[in-house]
C-alpha positions in Angstrom: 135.2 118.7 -116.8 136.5 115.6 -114.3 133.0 114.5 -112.3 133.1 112.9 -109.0 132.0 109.3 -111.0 131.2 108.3 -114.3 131.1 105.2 -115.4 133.6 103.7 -118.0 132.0 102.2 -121.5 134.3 100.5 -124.1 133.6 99.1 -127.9 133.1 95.7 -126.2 130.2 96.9 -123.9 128.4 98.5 -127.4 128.8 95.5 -129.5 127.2 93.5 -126.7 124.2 95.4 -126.9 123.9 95.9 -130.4 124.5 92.2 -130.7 121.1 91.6 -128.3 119.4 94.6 -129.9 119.8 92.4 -133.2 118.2 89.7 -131.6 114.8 88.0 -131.2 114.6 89.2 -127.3 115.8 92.0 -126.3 113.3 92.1 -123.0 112.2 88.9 -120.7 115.4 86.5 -123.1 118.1 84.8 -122.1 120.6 88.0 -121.2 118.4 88.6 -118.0 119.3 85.0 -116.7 122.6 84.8 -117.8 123.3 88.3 -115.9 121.3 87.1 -113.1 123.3 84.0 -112.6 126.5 85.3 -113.2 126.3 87.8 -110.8 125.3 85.4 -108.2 128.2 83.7 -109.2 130.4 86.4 -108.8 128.5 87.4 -104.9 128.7 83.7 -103.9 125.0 83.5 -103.5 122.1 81.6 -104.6 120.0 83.6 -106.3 120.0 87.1 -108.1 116.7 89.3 -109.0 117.0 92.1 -111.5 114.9 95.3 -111.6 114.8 98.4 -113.3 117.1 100.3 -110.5 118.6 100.6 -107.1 115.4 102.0 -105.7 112.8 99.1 -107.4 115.2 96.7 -105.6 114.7 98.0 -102.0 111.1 98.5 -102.7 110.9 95.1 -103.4 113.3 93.7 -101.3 111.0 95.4 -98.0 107.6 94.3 -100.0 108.6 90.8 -100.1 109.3 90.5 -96.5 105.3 91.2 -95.8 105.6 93.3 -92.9 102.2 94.5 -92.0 101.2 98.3 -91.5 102.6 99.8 -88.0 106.0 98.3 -87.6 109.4 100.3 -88.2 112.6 99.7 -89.1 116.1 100.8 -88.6 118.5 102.3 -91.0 120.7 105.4 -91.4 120.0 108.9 -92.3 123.2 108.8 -94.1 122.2 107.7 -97.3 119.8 108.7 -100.3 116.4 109.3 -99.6 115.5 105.8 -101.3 117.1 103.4 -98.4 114.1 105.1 -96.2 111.5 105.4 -98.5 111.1 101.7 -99.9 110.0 101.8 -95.8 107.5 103.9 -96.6 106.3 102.5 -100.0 105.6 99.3 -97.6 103.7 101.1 -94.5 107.1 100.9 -92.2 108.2 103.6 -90.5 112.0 103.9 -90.8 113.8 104.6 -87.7 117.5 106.5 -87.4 120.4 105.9 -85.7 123.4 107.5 -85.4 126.9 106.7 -87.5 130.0 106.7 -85.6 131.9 109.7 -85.0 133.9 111.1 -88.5 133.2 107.6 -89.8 129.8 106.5 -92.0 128.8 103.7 -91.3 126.2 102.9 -88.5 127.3 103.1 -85.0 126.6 99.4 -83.8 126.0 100.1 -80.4 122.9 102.9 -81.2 120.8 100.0 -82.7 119.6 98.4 -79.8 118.7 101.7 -78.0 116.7 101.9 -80.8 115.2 98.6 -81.0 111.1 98.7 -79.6 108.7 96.2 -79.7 107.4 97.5 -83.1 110.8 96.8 -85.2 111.1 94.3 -87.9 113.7 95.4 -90.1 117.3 96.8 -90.0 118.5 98.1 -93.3 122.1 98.8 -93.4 123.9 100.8 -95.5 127.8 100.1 -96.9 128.4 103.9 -97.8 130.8 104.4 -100.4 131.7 100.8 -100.4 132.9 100.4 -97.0 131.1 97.0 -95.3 129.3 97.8 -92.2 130.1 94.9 -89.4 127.6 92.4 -90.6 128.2 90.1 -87.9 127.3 92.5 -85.0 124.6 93.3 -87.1 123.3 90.1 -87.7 123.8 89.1 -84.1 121.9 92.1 -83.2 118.8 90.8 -85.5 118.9 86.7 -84.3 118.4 88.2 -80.6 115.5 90.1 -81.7 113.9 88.5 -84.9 113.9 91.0 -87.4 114.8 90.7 -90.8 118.1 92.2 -92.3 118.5 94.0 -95.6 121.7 95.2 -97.3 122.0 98.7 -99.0 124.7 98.2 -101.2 124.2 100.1 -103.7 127.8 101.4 -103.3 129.5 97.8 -102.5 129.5 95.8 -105.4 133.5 94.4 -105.3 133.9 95.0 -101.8 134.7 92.6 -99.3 133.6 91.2 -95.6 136.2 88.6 -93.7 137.0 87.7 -97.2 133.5 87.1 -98.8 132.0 89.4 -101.4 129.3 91.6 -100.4 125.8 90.0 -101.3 124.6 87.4 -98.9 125.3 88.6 -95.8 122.1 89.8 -95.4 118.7 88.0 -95.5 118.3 90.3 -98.9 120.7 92.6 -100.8 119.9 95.3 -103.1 122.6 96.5 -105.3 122.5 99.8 -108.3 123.6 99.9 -111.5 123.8 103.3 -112.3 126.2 105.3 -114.2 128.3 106.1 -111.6 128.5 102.4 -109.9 131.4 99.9 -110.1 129.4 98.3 -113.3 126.7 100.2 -115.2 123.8 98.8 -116.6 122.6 102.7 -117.4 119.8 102.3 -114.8 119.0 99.0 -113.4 119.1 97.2 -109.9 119.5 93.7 -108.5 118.1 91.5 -105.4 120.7 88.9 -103.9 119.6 86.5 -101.6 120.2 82.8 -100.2 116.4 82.0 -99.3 114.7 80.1 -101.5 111.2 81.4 -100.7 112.3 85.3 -101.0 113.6 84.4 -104.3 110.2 83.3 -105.6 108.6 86.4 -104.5 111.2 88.5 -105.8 110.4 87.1 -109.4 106.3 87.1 -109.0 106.5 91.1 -107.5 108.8 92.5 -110.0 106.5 90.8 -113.0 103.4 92.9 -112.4 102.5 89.7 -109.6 101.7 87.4 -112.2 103.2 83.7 -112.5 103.3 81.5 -115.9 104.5 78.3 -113.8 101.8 76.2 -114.0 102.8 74.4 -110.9 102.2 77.4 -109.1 98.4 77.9 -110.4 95.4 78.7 -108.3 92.9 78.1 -110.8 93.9 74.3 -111.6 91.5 74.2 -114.9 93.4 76.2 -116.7 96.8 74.3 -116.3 96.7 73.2 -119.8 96.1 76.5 -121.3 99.6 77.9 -123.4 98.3 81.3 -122.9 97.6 81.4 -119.6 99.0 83.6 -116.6 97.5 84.1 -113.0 98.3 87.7 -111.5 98.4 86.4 -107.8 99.6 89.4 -106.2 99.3 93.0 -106.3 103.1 93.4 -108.4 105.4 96.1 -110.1 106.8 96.5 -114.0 110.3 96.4 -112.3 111.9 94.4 -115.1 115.1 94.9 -116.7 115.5 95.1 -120.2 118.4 92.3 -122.4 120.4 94.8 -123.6 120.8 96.6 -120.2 121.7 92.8 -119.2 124.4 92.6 -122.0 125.5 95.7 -120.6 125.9 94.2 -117.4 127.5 91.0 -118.1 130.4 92.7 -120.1 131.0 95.0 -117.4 131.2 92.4 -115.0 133.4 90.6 -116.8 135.8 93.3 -116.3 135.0 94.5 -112.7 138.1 93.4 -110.9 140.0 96.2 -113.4 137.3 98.8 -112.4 138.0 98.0 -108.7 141.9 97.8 -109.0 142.1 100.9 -110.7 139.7 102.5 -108.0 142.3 101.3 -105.3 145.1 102.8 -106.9 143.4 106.1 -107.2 142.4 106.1 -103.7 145.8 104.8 -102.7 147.4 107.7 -104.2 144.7 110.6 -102.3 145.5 109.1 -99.3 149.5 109.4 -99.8 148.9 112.6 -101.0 146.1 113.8 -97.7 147.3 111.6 -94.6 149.3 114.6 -93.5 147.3 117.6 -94.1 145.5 118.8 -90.8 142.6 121.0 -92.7 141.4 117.3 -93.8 140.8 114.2 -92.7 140.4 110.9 -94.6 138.2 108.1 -94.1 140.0 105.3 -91.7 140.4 102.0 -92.9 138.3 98.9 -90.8 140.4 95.3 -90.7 138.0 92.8 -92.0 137.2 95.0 -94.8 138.2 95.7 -98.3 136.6 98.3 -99.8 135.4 98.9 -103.7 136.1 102.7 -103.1 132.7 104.1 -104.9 133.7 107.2 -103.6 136.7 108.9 -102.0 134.9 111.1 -99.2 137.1 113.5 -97.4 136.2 115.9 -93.9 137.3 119.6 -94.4 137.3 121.3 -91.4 136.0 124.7 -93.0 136.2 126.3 -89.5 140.0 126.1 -89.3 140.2 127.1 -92.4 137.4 129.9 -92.8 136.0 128.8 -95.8 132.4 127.2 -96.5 131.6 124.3 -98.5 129.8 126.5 -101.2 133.5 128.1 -101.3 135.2 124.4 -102.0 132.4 123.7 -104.7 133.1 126.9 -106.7 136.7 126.8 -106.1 136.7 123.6 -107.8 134.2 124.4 -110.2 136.6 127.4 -111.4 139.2 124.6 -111.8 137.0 122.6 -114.0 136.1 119.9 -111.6 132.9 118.9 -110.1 132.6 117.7 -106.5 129.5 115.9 -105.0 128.3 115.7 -101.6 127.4 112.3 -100.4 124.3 112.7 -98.4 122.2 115.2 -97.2 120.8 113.5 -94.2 117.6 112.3 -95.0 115.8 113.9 -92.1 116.6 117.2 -93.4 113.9 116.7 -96.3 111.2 118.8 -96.3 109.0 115.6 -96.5 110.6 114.2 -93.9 110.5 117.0 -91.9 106.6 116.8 -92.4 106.0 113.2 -91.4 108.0 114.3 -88.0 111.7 114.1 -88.3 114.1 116.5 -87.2 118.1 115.9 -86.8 117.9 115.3 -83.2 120.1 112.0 -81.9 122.1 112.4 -84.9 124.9 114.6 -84.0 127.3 112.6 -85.8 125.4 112.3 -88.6 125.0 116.0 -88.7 128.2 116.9 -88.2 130.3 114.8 -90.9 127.4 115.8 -93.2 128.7 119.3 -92.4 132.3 118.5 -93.4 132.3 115.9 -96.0 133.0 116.3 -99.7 133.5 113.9 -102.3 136.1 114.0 -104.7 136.4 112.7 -108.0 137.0 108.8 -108.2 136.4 106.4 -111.0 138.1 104.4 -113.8 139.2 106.5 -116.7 140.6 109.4 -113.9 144.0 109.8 -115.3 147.1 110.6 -113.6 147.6 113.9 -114.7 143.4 114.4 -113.7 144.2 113.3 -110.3 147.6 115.4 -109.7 145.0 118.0 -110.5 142.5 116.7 -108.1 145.3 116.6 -105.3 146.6 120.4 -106.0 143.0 122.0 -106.5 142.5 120.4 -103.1 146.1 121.7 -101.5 145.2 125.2 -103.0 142.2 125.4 -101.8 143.2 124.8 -97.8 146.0 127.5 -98.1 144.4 130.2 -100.5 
């Protein structure tokens, strides 16, 4: 069966973790730093915070900001459920805007309209690795003081005006998962460039507590080995060693994961740029992509043919195809707390059309000519 992603582990990757299995630490040791740091390294920012997954990270990455009960924030509806509900873990109310027409990413000139004296927050999202325009965006937040958060759970690798994704934003959550650029098997990570964040990143994801004695409330006790202060009301959002030796040899060979990625999508593209039933995602100057998926727009109307048809059509043919989101206002709990798909019309309609199609490292050529004629079948049969 060829899935839409998988991720891509080699005998290096085990004997890393077996190597930190076998060793004194394989939770709160030296792997977690070293991971941390070199993917800070690797993001050009100052500081890194791991956690357990994609989702812990924008839970914390909202938490740590301190927003108080009653304000909202903007994001997309054009991304998993977990973008809008680390909002709602932290008493914001998330507010939608619109993407731009038969692209994902969030139409710039809908945030302000949004924009009341209530907002605090925009959290954008870089779907399927393609930057959103940061600077607009960040403009956009100076002229009204609100705090900026990165979903990039997809961007890992990619690129804005030459800089790696991770500190463009005051925070930036990245994911881990299976089906990421690197795999950590579940696991998460904070970037960020503000010292202060940082430290609150490390307290909230460690239950609140702090060891650093400097940092002690209760002063009498600052000669006590054993002692530990729980100073705020945390999470057990911790990653484990081995998930960190994971990591680190995976990053080690990231710019192979993203090359390969390229040349896959380089060769759908060829292969799609001239079929009218279909239309591929357009390319943004200032951006270079990671290509975490390869979405594609069918117009089933010209064609007479649903999307349930595509998914069994390529089921029969032994590949699985994903559809990359539902809109999160079309969740029944959304729908409860209010929502509904009005002022998202392009949001609704490329949700209508879009289908991903299989993308990742160990895709070989003869799975991808596959791929390409499942697809050209499917549009003429």
């Amino acid at each position: 069966m060829i899935y839409y992603g998988k991720q891509h582990i080699t005998s290096d990757d085990i004997e890393e973790v077996i190597k930190t299995l076998k060793s004194p630490m394989i939770t709160q040791g030296e792997k977690v730093a070293e991971f941390e740091k070199k993917l800070a390294q690797y993001c050009k920012v100052k500081y890194a915070v791991s956690v357990a997954n994609g989702t812990a990270a924008l839970h914390l990455a909202v938490k740590t900001l301190e927003l108080e009960k009653g304000y909202n924030g903007i994001t997309t509806a054009l991304s998993f459920v977990a973008t809008a509900n680390a909002m709602l873990y932290n008493n914001i109310k998330p507010v939608f805007v619109d993407i731009k027409k038969d692209h994902p990413i969030i139409d710039i000139n809908e945030i302000e309209k949004r924009i009341n004296s209530k907002t605090k927050l925009i959290i954008s999202v870089d779907y399927a690795g393609i930057p959103v325009d940061y600077d607009k965006i960040n403009s956009i937040a100076k002229k009204y003081s609100l705090y900026t958060i990165s979903d990039a759970a997809h961007s890992l690798g990619s690129k804005y005006k030459n800089q790696p994704i991770g500190g463009q934003a005051d925070l930036t959550t990245f994911s881990f998962h299976p089906v990421k650029t690197i795999t950590t098997g579940e696991g998460g990570a904070i970037l960020t460039n503000n010292e202060i964040l940082y430290k609150k990143l490390l307290i909230l994801r460690n239950h609140g507590i702090t060891k650093n004695k400097n940092n002690f409330i209760n002063k009498q006790n600052i000669h006590s080995p054993w002692y530990y202060e729980m100073q705020q009301l945390g999470f057990n959002y911790r990653l484990t060693d081995f998930q960190c030796a994971l990591g680190i040899s995976q990053l080690n060979k990231i710019e192979n994961f993203i090359k390969r990625r390229k040349e896959i999508a380089h060769i759908y593209d060829k292969n799609f740029k001239n079929l009218e039933e279909i239309k591929i995602i357009h390319k943004e100057d200032a951006k270079e992509y990671a290509y975490h998926l390869y979405p594609i727009l069918v117009n089933f109307n010209k064609i007479k043919k649903t999307k349930e048809d595509m998914f069994e059509f390529f089921k029969n043919r032994g590949i699985m195809l994903q559809v990359h989101y539902i809109p999160i206002v079309m969740q029944p709990y959304y729908q409860k707390l209010g929502y509904n798909k009005k002022n998202l019309p392009n949001t609704m309609d490329f949700y209508n059309k879009v289908v991903s199609l299989p993308i990742y490292y160990s895709l070989t050529e003869k799975e991808i000519n596959h791929v390409i004629r499942t697809v050209k079948d499917f549009l003429i049969k």
